[in-house]
C-alpha positions as CSV (number, residue, x, y, z in Angstrom):
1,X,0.0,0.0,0.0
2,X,1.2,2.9,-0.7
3,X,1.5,4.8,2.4
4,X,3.2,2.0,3.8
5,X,5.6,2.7,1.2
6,X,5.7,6.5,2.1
7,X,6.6,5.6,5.3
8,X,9.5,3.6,4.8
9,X,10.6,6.1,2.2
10,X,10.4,8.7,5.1
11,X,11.9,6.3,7.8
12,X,15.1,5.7,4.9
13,X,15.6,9.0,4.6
14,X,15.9,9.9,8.5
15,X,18.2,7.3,8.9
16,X,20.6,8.2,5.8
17,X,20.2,12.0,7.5
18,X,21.6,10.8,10.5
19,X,24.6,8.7,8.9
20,X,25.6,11.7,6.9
21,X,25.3,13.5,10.1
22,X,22.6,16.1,9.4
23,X,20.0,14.3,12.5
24,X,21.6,12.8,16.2
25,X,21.5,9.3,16.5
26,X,18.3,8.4,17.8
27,X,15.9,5.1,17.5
28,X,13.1,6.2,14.3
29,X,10.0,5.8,15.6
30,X,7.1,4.3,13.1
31,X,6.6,6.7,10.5
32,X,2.9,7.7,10.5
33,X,1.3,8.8,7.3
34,X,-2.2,10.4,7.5
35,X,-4.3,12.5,4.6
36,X,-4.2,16.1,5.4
37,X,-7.6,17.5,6.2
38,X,-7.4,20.1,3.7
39,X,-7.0,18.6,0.4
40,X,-4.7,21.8,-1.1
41,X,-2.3,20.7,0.9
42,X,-0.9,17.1,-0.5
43,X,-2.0,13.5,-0.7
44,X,-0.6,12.6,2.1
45,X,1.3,13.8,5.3
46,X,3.9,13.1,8.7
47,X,4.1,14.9,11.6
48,X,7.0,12.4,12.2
49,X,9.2,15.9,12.4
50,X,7.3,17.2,15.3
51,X,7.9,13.9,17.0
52,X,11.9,13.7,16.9
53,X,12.1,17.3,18.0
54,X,13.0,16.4,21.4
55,X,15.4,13.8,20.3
56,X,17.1,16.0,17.7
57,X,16.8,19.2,19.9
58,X,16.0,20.8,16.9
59,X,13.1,22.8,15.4
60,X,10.0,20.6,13.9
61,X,10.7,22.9,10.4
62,X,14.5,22.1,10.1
63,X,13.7,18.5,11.0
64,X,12.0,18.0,8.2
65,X,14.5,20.2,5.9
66,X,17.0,17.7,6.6
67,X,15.1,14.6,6.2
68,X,13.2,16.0,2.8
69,X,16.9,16.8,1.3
70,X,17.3,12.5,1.8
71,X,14.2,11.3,0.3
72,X,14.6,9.3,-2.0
73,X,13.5,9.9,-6.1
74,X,10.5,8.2,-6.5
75,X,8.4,8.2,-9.5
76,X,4.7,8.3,-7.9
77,X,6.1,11.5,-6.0
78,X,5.6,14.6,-7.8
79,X,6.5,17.2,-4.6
80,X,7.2,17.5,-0.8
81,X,6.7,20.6,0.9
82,X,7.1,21.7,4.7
83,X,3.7,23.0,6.8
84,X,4.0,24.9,10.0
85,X,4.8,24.0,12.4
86,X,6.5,20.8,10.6
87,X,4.5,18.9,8.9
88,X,6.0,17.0,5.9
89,X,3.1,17.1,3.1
90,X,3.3,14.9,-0.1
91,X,1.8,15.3,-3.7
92,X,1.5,12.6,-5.8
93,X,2.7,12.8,-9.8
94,X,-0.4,13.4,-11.7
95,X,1.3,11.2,-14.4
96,X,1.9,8.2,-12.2
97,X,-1.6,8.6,-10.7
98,X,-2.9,8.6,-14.7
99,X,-1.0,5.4,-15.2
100,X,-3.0,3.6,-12.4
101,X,-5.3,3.5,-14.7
102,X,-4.2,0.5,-16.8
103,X,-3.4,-1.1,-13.3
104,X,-6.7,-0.9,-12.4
105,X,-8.2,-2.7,-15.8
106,X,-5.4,-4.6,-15.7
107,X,-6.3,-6.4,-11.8
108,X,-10.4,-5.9,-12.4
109,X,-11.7,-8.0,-9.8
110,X,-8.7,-8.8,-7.7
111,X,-8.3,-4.7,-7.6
112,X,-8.0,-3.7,-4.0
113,X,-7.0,-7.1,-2.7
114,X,-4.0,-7.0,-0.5
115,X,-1.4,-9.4,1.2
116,X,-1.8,-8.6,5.2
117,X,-2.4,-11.6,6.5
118,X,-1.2,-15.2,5.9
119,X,-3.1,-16.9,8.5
120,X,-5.8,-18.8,8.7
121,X,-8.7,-17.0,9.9
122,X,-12.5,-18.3,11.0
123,X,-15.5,-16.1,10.8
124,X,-18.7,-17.8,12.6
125,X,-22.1,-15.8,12.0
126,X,-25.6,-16.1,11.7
127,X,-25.7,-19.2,14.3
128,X,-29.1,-18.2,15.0
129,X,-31.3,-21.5,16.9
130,X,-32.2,-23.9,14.1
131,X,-35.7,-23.6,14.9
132,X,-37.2,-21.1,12.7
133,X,-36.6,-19.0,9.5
134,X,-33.8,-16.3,9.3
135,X,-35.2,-13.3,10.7
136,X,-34.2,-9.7,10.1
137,X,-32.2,-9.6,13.1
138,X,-29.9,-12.9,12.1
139,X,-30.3,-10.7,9.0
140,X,-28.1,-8.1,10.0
141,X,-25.4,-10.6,11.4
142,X,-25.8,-12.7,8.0
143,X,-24.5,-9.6,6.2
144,X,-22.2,-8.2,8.7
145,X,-20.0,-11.6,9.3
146,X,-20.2,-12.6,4.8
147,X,-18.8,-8.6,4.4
148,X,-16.3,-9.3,7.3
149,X,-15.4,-12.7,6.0
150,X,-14.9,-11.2,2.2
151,X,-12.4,-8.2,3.0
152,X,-10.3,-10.6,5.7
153,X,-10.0,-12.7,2.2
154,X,-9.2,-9.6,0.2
155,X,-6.3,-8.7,2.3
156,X,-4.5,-12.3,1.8
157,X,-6.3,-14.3,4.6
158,X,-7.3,-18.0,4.7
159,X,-10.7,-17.6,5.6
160,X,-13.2,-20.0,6.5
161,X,-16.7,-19.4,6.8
162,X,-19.2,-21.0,9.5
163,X,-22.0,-21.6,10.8
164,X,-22.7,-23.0,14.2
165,X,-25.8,-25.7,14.6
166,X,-27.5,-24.7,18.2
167,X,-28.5,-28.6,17.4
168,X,-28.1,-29.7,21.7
169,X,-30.7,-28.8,24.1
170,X,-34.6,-28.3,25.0
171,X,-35.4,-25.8,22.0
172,X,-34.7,-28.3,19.3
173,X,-36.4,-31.1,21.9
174,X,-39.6,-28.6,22.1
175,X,-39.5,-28.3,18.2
176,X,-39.7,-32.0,17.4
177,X,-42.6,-31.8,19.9
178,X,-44.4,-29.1,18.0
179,X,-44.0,-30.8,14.6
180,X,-45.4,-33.8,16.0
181,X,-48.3,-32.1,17.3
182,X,-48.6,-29.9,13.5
183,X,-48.5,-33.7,12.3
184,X,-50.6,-35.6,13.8
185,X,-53.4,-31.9,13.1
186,X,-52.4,-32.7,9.8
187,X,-54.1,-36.5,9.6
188,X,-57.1,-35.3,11.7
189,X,-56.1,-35.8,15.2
190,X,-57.2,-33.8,18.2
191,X,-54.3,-32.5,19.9
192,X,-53.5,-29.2,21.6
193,X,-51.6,-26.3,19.7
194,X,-48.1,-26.3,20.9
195,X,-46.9,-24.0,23.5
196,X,-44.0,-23.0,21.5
197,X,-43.1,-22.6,17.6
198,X,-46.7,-21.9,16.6
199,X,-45.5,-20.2,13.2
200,X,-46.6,-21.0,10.2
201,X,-43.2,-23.2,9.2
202,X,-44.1,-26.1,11.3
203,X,-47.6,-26.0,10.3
204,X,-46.6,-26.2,6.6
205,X,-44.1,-29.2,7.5
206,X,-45.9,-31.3,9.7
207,X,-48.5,-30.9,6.6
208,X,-46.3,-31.9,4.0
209,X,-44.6,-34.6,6.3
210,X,-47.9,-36.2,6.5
211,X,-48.8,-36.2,2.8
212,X,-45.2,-37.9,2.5
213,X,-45.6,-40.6,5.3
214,X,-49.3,-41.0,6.2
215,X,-49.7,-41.7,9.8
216,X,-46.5,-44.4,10.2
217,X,-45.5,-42.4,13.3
218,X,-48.9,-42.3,14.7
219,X,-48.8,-46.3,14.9
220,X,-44.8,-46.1,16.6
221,X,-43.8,-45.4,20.6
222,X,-44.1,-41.9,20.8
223,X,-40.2,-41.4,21.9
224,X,-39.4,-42.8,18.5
225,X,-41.7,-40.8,17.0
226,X,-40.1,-37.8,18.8
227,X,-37.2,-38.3,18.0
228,X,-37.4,-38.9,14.2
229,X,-39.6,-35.6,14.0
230,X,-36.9,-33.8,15.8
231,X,-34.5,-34.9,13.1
232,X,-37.0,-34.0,10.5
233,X,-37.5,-30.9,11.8
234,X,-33.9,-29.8,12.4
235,X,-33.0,-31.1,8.6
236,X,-36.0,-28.9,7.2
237,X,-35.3,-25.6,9.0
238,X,-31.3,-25.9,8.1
239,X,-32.2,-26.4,4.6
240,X,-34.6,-23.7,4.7
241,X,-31.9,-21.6,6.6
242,X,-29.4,-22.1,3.7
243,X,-32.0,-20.9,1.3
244,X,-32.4,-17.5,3.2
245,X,-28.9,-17.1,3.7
246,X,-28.6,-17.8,-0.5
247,X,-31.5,-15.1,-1.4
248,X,-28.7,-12.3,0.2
249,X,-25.5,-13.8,-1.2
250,X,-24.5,-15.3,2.0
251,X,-22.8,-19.1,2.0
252,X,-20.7,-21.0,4.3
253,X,-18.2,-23.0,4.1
254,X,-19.7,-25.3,7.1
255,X,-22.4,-25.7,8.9
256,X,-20.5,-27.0,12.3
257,X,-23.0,-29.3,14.5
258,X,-22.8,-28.6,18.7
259,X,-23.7,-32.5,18.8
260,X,-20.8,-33.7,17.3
261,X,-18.3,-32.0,20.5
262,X,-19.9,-34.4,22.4
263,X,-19.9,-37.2,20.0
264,X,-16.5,-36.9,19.3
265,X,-15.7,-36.6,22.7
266,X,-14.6,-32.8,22.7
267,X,-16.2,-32.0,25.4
268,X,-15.3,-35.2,27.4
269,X,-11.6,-34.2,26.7
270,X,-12.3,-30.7,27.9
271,X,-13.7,-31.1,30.6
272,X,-11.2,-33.3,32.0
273,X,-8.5,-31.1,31.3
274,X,-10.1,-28.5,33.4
275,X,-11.3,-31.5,36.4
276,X,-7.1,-32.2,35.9
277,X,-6.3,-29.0,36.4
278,X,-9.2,-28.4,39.1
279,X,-10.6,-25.5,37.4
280,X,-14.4,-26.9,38.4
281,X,-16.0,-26.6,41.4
282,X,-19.2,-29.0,42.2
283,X,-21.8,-26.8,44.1
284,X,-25.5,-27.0,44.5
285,X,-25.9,-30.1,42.5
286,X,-24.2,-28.2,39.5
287,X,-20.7,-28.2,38.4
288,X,-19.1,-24.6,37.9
289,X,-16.1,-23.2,36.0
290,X,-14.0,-21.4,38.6
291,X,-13.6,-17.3,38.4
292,X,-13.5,-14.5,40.6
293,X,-17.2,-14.2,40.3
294,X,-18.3,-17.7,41.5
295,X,-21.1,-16.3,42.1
296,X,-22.1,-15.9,38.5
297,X,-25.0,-18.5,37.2
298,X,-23.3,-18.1,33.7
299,X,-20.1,-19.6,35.2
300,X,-22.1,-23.5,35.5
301,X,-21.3,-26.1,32.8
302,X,-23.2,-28.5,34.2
303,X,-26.6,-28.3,35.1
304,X,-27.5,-30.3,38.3
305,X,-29.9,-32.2,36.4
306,X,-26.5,-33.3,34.4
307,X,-27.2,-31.7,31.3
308,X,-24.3,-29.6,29.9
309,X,-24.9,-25.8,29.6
310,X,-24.6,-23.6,26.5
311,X,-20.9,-22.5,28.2
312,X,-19.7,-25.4,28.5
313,X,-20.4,-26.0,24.4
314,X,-18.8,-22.7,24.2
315,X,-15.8,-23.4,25.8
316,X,-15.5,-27.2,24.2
317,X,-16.3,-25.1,20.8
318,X,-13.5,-22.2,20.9
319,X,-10.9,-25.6,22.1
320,X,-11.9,-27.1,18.6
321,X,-11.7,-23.8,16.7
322,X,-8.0,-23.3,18.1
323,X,-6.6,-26.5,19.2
324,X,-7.6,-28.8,17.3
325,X,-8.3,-26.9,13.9
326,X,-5.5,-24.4,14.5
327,X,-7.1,-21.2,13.4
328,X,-5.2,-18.5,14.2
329,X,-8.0,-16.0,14.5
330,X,-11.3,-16.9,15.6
331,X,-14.1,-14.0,15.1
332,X,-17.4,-14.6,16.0
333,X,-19.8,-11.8,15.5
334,X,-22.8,-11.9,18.1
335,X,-25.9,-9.7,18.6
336,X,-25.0,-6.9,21.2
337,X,-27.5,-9.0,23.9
338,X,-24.2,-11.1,24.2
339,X,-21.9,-8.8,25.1
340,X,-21.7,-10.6,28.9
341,X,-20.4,-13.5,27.4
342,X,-17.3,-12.1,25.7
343,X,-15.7,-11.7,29.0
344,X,-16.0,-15.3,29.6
345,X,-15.4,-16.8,26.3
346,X,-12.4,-14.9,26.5
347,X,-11.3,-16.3,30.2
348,X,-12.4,-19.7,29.2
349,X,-9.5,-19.6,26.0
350,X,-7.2,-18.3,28.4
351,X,-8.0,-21.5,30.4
352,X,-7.4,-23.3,27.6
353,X,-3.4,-22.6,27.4
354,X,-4.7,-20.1,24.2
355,X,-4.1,-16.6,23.7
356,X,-7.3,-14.6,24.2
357,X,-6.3,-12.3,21.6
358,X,-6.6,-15.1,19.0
359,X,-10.5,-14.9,20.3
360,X,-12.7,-11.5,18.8
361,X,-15.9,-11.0,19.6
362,X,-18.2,-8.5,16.9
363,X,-21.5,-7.4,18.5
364,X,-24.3,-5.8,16.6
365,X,-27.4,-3.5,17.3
366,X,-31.0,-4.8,16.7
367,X,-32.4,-4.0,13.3
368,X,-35.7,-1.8,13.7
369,X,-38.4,-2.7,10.1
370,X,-40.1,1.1,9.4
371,X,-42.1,1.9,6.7
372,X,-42.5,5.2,6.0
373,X,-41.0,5.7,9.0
374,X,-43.5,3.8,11.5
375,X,-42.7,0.6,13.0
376,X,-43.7,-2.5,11.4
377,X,-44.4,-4.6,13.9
378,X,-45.4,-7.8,12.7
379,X,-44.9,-10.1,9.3
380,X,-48.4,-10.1,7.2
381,X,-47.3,-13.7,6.5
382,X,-46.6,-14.9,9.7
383,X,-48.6,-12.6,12.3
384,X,-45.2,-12.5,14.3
385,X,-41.2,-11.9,13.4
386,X,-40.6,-10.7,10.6
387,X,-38.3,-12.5,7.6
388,X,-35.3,-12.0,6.3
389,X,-37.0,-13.9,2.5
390,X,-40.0,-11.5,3.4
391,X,-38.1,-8.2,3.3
392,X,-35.8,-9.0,0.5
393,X,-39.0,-10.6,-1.6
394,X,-40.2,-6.5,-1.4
395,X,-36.9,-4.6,-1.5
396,X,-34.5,-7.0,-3.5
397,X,-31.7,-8.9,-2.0
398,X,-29.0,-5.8,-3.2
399,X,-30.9,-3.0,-1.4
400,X,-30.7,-5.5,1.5
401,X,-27.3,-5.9,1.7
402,X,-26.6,-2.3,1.1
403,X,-28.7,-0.7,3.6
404,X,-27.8,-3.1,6.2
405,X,-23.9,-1.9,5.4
406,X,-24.7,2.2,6.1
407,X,-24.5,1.9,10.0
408,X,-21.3,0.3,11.7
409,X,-22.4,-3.2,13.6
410,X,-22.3,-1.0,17.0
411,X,-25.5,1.2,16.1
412,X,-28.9,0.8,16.0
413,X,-30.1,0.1,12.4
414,X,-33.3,1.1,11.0
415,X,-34.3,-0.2,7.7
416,X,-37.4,1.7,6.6
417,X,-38.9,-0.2,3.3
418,X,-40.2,2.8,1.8
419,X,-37.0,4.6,1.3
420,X,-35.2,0.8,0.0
421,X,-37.8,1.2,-2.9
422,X,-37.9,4.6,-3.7
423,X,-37.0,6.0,-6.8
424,X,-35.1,9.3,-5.7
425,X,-31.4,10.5,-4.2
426,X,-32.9,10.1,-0.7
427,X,-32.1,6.4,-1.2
428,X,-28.5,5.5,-1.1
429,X,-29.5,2.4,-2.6
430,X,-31.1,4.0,-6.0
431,X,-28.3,6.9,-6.1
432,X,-25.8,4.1,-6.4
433,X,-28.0,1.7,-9.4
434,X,-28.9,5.2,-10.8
435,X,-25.1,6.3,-11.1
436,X,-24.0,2.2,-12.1
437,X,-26.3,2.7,-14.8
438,X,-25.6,6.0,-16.0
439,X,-21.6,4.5,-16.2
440,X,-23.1,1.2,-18.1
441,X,-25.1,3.7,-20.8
442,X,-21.9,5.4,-21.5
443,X,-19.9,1.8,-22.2
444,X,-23.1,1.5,-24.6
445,X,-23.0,4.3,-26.2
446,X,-19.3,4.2,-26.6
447,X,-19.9,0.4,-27.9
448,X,-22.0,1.5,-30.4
449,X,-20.2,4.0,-31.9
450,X,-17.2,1.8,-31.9
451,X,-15.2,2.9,-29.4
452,X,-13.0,0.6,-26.8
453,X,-10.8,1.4,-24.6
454,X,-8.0,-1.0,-26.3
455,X,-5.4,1.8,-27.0
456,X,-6.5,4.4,-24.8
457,X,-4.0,6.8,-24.0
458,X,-4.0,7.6,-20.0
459,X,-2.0,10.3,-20.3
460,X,-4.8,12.7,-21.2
461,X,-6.3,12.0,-17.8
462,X,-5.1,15.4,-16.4
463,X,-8.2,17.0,-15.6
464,X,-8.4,17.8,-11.9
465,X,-11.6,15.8,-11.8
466,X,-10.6,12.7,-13.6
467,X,-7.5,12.7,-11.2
468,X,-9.6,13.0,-7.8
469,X,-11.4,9.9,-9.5
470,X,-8.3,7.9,-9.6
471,X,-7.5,9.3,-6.0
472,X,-10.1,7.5,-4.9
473,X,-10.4,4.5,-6.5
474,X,-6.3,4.3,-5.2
475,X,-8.1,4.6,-1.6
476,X,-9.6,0.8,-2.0
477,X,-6.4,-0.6,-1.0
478,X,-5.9,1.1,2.3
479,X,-9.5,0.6,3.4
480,X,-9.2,-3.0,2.7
């Protein structure tokens, strides 16, 4: 990138000043470069000159005199100039900057991209309960964690892409249970609603299970019953989960199950390697994880009915991630109704013989559905959450994405469905298809006339316009 290569141009040039004598020895600090706020004044800047003035007991200003005189010829430098009180600003050659042209046809897709990082770096998201369809909220994390995932690649990372099966525990128990009642509604029994996942999903399945089946499990012990339409149920809400997720662009790379950490015995192994190094406690029946608050509910990772808490998946999860996998960087990006478990996830690595910092947590804000600026409240389809298929069926799965990417992942988001669809400049959404369009009529225009780009001479890009354009296309790179 190219301040990077600013800054060891500067750095070179301090450190020739001070063999030819003109600077004190002195250890040269990193060389920050920053854009100048006022344009006028250069591409970039260093206030590395103020910085060394009480190492060179000189002035800022003949600071940088000396260490300008040593800066190397390069050709995508056209000028450096001093700023009071010492600033070093630099302007880029408006030549070079034309000729970035050809390098950016010449990269296309791969323009941008960067080599950062070699490691190998997981990005879990989504992970919403596999008990339902992807709602607006797992929407926002959907988006979030693919756009994170796709920039981490861009800057030279090995990136893998996951999503974690909540597939353990009562919810997925309760859901078999409400299937089998939608079911056995289905053939004409007389059962009870459920008590939980009344939406429309499970009505639709145990409907369609029964056209496929007839009533076998109605003539079977009802815990085998139970347990197939748990299975059937799980299987149908992660395929239907993978469709939403495909409507807004977003795949994994795997879909990780929480039952297999106990059926490959991850959790056996962990959890003996923290009884070895007596990091549980046993009280009240339950079995804790030890910390300075052992008073804290969230601390137990066994229940003292025996079952194994959501933690103590957690913990057996982020061993598998690091340990055994060997990710280097493990990012998991959580809505901000989490942010007490980061804490612990974090102490639980640490636990682990891992580095913590390999472990980042994103959180999110809740997404708020307007239209025309009142709150939607509830899905015409559904009579309760609202869908993530719903939304993008009305706004398209682009405006989706976009809009979801104009606040950072630490504010409140509002998506109001009016604006996504209208047809004016107050939607970012239409002011970017209206100005992609505009570019695309000149290509045809230009195609029909006969004119292509083969041949082009970049060196009548010397308007002040067309070079700002460049400027910031150049910009790509540093923000990946």
């Amino acid at each position: 990138m190219l301040p990077n290569q600013i800054s060891q141009l500067i750095a070179e040039a301090i450190r020739k000043a001070q063999k030819k004598s003109d600077l004190p020895p002195f250890d040269i600090p990193k060389v920050v470069i920053e854009r100048p706020k006022d344009p006028s004044h250069g591409d970039y800047a260093t206030p590395v000159a103020l910085g060394l003035a009480r190492y060179a007991r000189m002035a800022p200003v003949q600071i940088a005199e000396k260490i300008i005189k040593r800066v190397k010829q390069v050709d995508y430098i056209d000028e450096i100039t001093i700023a009071h009180p010492g600033f070093i600003n630099i302007r880029l050659s408006e030549s070079w900057l034309a000729q970035q042209v050809e390098t950016i046809l010449a990269e296309s897709d791969t323009f941008g991209h960067v080599e950062l990082g070699d490691k190998k770096v997981q990005v879990e998201y989504v992970s919403a309960n596999p008990t339902g369809p992807l709602t607006i909220g797992s929407g926002r994390n959907a988006i979030l964690g693919d756009t994170l995932a796709n920039v981490l690649a861009a800057a030279g990372y090995e990136v893998q892409r996951e999503y974690y099966v909540n597939d353990v525990g009562t919810q997925v128990d309760n859901m078999g249970k409400a299937l089998y009642a939608r079911y056995a509604q289905a053939l004409g029994q007389e059962v009870p609603d459920p008590d939980e996942y009344q939406g429309y999903y499970l009505v639709e399945m145990g409907q369609a299970l029964a056209a496929e089946v007839g009533d076998q499990y109605l003539q079977v012990e009802e815990a085998e019953a139970l347990a197939f339409m748990r299975r059937y149920a799980l299987d149908g809400i992660i395929a239907s989960l993978k469709e939403d997720a495909a409507l807004i662009g977003v795949e994994f790379d795997r879909w990780f199950s929480e039952q297999s950490l106990y059926d490959d015995g991850t959790y056996g192994k962990v959890f003996n390697y923290l009884s070895q190094r007596n990091m549980i406690i046993e009280r009240d029946g339950a079995i804790w994880l030890k910390s300075d608050d052992e008073n804290d509910k969230e601390n137990v990772i066994v229940r003292s009915d025996g079952r194994p808490t959501y933690f103590a998946s957690d913990i057996a999860y982020v061993y598998n991630k690091l340990t055994v996998r060997g990710f280097d960087w493990a990012i998991y990006v959580w809505g901000a109704d989490h942010h007490g478990h980061v804490k612990r996830l974090k102490y639980a690595t640490e636990i682990l013989g891992e580095d913590p910092a390999k472990v980042e947590i994103i959180l999110y804000q809740l997404v708020t559905i307007t239209r025309d600026g009142v709150p939607v409240r509830q899905s015409k389809r559904t009579g309760d959450f609202i869908t993530v298929r719903e939304v993008v069926e009305e706004i398209g799965a682009d405006a989706f994405r976009f809009m979801l990417l104009t606040r950072s992942a630490d504010s409140q988001m509002e998506l109001d469905l009016t604006l996504a669809t209208k047809q004016s400049n107050e939607n970012p959404v239409y002011y970017v298809q209206y100005g992609h369009a505009r570019i695309a009529s000149i290509f045809r225009k230009a195609e029909e006339e006969g004119a292509t780009m083969d041949g082009g001479d970049v060196a009548l890009l010397t308007h002040p316009s067309e070079l700002d354009l460049i400027r910031q296309m150049l910009r790509l790179r540093e923000t990946v």
